[in-house]
C-alpha positions as a Python dict, from the first residue, in 0.01 Angstrom:
ca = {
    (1, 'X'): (0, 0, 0),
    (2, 'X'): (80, -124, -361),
    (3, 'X'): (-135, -409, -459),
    (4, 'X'): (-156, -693, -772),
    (5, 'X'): (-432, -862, -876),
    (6, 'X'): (-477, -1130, -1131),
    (7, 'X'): (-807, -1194, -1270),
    (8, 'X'): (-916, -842, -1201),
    (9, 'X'): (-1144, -796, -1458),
    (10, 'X'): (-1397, -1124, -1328),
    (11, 'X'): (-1675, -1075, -1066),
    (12, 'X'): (-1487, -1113, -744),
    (13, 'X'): (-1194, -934, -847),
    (14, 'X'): (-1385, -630, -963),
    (15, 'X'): (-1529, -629, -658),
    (16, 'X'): (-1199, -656, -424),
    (17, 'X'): (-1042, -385, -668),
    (18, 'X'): (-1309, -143, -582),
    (19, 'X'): (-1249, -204, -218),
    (20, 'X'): (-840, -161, -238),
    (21, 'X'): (-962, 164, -419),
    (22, 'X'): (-1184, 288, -176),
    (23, 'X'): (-913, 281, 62),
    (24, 'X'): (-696, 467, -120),
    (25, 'X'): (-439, 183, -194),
    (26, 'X'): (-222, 190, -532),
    (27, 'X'): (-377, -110, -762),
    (28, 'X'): (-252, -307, -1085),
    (29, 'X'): (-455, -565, -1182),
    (30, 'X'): (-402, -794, -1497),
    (31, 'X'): (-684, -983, -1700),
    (32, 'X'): (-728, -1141, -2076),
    (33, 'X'): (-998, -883, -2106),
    (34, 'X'): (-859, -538, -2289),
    (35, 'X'): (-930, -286, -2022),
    (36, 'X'): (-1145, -353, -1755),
    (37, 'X'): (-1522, -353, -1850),
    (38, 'X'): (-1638, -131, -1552),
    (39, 'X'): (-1372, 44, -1362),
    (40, 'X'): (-1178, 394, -1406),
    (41, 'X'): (-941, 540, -1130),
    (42, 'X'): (-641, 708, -1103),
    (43, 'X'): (-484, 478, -900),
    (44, 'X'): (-619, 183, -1078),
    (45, 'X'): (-315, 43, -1356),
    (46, 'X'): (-449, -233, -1565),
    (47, 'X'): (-268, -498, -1806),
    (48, 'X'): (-374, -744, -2050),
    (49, 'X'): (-179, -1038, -2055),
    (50, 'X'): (-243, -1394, -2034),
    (51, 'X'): (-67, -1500, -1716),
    (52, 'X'): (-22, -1865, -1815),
    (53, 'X'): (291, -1715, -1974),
    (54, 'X'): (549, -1523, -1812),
    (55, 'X'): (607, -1176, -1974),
    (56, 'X'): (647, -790, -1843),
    (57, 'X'): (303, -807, -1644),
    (58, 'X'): (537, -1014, -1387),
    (59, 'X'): (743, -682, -1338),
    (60, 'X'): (452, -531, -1191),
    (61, 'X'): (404, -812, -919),
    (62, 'X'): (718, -832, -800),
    (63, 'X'): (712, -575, -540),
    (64, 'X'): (381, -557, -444),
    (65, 'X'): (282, -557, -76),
    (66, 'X'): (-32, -720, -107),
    (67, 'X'): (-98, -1016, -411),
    (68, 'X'): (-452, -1137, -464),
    (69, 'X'): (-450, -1407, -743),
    (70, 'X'): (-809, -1461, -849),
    (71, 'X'): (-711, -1586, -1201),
    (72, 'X'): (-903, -1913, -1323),
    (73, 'X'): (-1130, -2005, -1657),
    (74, 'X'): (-1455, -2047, -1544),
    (75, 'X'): (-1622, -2423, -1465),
    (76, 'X'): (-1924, -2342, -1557),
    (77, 'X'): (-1991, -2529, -1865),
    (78, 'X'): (-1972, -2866, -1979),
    (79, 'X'): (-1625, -3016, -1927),
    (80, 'X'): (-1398, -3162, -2219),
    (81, 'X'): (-1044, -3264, -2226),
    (82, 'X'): (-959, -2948, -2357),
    (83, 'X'): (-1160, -2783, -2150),
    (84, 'X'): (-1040, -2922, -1838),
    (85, 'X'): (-653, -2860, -1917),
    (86, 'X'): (-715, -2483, -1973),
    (87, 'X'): (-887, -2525, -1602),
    (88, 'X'): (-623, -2642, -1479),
    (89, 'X'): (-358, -2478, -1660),
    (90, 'X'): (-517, -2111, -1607),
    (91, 'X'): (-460, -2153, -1208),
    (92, 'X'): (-114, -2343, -1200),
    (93, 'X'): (31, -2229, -1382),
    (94, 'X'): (-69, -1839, -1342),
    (95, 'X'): (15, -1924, -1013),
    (96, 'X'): (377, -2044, -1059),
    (97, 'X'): (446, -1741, -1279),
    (98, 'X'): (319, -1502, -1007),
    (99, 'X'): (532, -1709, -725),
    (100, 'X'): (813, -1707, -960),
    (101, 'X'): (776, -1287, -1004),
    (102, 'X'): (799, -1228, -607),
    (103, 'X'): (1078, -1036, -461),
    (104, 'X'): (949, -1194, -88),
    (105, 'X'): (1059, -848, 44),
    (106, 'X'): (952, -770, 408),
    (107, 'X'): (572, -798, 473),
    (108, 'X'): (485, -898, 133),
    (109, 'X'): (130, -1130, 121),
    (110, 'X'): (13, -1342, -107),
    (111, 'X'): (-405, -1457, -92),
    (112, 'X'): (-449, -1697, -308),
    (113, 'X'): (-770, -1847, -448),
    (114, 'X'): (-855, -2206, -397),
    (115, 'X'): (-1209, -2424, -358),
    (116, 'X'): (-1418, -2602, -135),
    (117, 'X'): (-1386, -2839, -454),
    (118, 'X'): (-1046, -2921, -270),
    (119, 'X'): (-1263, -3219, -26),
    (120, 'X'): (-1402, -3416, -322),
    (121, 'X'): (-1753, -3503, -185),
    (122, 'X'): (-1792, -3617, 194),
    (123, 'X'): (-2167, -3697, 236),
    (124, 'X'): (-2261, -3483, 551),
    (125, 'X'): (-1871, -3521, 697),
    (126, 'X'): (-1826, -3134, 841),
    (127, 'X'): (-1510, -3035, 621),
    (128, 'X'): (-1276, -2825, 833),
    (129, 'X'): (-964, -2684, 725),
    (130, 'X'): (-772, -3054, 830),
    (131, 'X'): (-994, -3291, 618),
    (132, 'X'): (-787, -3424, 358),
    (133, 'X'): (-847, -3377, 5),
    (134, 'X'): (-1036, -3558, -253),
    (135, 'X'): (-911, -3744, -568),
    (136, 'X'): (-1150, -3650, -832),
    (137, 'X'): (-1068, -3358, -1090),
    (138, 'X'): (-1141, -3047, -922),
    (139, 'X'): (-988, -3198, -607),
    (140, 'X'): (-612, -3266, -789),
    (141, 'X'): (-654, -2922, -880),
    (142, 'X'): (-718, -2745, -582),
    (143, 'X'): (-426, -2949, -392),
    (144, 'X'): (-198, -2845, -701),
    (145, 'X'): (-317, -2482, -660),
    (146, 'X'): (-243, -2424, -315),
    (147, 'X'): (89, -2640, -340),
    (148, 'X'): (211, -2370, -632),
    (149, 'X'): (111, -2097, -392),
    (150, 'X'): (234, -2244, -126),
    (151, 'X'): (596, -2219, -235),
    (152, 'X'): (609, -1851, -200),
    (153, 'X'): (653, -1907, 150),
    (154, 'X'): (1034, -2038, 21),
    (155, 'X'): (1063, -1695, -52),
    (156, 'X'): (970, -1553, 306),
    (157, 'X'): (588, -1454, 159),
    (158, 'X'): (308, -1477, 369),
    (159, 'X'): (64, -1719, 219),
    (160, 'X'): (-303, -1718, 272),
    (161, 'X'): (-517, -1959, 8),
    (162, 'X'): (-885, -1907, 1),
    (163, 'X'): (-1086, -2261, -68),
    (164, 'X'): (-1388, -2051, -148),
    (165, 'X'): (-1787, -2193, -168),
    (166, 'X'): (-2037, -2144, -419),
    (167, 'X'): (-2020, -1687, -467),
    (168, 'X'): (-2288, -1545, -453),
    (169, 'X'): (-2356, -1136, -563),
    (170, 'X'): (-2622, -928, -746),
    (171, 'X'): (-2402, -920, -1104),
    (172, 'X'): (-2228, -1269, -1099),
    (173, 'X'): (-2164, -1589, -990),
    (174, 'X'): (-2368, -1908, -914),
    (175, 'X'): (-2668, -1659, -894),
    (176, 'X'): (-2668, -1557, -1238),
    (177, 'X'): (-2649, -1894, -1402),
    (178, 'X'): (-2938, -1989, -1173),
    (179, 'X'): (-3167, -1662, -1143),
    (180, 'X'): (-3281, -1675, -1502),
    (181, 'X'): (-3437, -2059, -1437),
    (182, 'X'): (-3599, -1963, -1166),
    (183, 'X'): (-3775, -1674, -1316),
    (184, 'X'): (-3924, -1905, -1558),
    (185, 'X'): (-4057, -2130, -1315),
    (186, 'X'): (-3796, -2384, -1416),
    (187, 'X'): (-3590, -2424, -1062),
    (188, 'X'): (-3577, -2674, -869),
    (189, 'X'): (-3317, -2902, -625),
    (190, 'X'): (-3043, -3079, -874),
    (191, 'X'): (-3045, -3465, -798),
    (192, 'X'): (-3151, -3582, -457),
    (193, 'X'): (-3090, -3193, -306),
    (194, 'X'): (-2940, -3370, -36),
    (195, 'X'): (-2609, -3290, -94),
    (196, 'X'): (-2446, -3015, 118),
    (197, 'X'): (-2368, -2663, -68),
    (198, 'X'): (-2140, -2437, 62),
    (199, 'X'): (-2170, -2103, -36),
    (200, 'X'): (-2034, -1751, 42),
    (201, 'X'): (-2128, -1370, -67),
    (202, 'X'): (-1893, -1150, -231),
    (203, 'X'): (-1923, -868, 1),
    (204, 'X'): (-1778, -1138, 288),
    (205, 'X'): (-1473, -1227, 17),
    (206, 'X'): (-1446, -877, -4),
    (207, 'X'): (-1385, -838, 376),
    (208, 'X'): (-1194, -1172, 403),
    (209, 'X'): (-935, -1077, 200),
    (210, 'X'): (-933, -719, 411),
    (211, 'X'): (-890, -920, 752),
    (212, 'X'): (-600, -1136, 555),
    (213, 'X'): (-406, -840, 484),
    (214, 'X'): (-502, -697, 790),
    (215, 'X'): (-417, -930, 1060),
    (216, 'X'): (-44, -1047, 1030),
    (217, 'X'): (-71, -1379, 1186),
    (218, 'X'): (-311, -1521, 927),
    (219, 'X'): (-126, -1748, 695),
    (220, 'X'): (-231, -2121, 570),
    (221, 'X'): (-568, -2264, 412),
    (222, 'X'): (-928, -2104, 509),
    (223, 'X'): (-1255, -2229, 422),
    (224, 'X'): (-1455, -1943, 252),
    (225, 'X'): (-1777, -2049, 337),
    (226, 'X'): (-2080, -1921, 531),
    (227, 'X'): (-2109, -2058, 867),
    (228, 'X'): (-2493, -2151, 747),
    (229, 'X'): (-2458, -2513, 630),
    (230, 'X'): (-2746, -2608, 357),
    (231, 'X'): (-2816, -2870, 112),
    (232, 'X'): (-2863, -2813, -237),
    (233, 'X'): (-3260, -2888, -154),
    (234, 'X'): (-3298, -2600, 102),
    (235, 'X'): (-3104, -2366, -85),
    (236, 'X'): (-3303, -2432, -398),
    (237, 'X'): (-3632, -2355, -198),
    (238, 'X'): (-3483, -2078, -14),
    (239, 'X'): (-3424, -1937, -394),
    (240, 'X'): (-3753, -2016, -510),
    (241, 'X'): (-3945, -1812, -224),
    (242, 'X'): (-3719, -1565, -259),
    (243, 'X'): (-3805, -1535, -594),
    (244, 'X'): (-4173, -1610, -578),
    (245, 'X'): (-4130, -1827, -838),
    (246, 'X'): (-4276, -2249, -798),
    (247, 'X'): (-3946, -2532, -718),
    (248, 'X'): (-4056, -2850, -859),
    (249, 'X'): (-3856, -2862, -1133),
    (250, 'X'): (-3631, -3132, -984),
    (251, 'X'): (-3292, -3169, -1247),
    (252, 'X'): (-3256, -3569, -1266),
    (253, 'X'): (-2881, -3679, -1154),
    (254, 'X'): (-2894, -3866, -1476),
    (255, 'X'): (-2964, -3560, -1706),
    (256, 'X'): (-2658, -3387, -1500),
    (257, 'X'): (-2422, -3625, -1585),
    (258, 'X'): (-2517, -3641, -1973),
    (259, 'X'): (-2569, -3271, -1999),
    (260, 'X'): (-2285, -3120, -1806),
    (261, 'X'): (-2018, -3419, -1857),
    (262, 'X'): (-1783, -3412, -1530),
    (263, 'X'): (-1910, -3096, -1391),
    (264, 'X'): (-2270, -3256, -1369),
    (265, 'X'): (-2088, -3471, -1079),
    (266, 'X'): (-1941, -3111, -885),
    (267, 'X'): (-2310, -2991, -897),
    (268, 'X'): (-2406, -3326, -728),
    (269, 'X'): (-2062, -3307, -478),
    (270, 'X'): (-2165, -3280, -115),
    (271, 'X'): (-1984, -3046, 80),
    (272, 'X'): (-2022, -2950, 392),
    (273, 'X'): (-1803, -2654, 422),
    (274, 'X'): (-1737, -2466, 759),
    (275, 'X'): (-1558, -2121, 818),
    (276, 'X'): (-1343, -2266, 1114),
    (277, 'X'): (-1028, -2110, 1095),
    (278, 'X'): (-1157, -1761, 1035),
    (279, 'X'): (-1461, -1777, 1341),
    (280, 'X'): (-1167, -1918, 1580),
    (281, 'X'): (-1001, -1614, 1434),
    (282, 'X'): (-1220, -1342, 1478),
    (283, 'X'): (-1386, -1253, 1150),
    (284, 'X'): (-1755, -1167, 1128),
    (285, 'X'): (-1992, -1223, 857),
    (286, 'X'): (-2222, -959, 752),
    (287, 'X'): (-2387, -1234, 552),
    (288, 'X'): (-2414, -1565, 788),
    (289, 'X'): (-2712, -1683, 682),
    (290, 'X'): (-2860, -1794, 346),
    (291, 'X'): (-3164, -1614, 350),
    (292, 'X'): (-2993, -1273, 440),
    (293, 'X'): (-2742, -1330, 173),
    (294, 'X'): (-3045, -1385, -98),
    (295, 'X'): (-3231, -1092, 49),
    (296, 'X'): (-2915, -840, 28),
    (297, 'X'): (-2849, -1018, -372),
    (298, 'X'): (-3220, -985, -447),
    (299, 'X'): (-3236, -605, -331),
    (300, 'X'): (-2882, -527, -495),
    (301, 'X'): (-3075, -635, -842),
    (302, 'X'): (-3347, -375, -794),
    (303, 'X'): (-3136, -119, -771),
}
């Protein structure tokens, strides 16, 4: 099978790339990076490009059987004007360039990335895939992200578009912005802790996006999140033991907001995420709780 992925150089996408190649699938992936910072194989083609723009990396999409589009600036930072457009402008309109590169021949998929983000925050509502959407920044996003993915299906393309949780993995993610507090004996619950925090390991993307290409009758908007609901509170303490560290270090809504701008208010979102459509369909977790996805991420580290 000849794959495409965008963003193939980030965390998730190295990982997914590794697990096309493992299965002996031809790969191209493009990224702003150079070359990729940690994979070599024969069957791995790289590009450099920034996909905002169209240009000759869309040549390489075109025919593809399989399209995983994982490109995105990160969030994780304090949130400007500026800041936010090249959000926003680094997933639409990648995302419309890719759509726009797609032959829609026979079979071809397209799993695109979305967010949990996509519900705004719901208190302790249980967000399945047929809540509506929020109307905060990250929400407009999302619903612009999967309506530019969306209209590949003009084209006769299988769409799948992942509203992923907070990733979790050994060399990335939410983990390593958070590990390093921790260690110091600086963690702690952010705000009240009672908000809801949906979160997912990469090995379960990994698989996900496996099952997607996989199973021909998947197509729509899945919730990427582990069936294990927890608030921001447990998942802080569940850290901290994990950890041995102390988890008093309780971050002030206030100091959120001034610190982080905007994004203070995603860390304080509550979001009670739930896998629906994928349980009803079949998939398994390896990871379905919290604590075995911090055990399996603390382990991976020792290594």
């Amino acid at each position: 099978m000849q794959c495409f992925v965008t963003g193939g150089a980030g965390f998730v996408g190295t990982r997914i790339l590794s697990s096309l190649l493992d299965k002996d699938h031809n790969v191209t992936a493009v990224d702003l990076a150079p070359a990729h910072p940690g994979l070599f194989h024969e069957k791995l083609s790289y590009i450099q490009a920034d996909t905002t723009r169209p240009g000759t990396w869309q040549e390489a999409a075109g025919d593809a059987d399989l399209i995983i589009n994982l490109a995105g600036r990160s969030i994780f930072h304090y949130w400007t004007k500026s800041s936010m457009e090249t959000m926003y402008n680094s997933r639409i309109l990648t995302t419309g360039n890719l759509v726009n590169a797609l032959s829609g021949k026979e079979g071809q998929t397209l799993v695109s990335t979305s967010a949990i983000g996509y519900y705004g925050s719901c208190g302790d509502d249980i967000l399945r895939e047929d809540h509506g959407p929020g109307s905060d920044f990250l929400a407009r996003l999302c619903v612009d992200w999967e309506d530019a993915a969306m209209k590949a299906e003009t084209k006769g393309v299988r769409v799948i578009c992942m509203r992923l949780g907070i990733v979790m993995g050994d060399k990335g993610g939410a983990l390593s912005k958070m590990i390093p507090a921790y260690r110091m004996g600086l963690g702690g619950p952010l705000g009240s802790g009672t908000q809801w925090m949906p979160w997912i390991h990469t090995d379960d993307i990994v698989r996900a996006v496996s099952f997607f290409a996989d199973q021909s009758e998947t197509q729509g908007v899945y919730n990427l999140s582990a069936p294990e609901s927890v608030t921001n509170g447990i998942f802080s303490a569940t850290l901290a033991e994990k950890l041995h560290r102390p988890n008093f270090m309780r971050v002030p809504a206030f100091a959120l907001r001034l610190f982080l701008g905007h994004f203070g208010e995603v860390l304080l979102a509550s979001q009670r995420g739930v896998p629906d459509k994928l349980l009803k369909e079949g998939f398994s977790f390896v990871y379905p709780t919290l604590d075995e996805a911090l055990t399996a991420a603390m382990e991976e580290k020792k290594e």
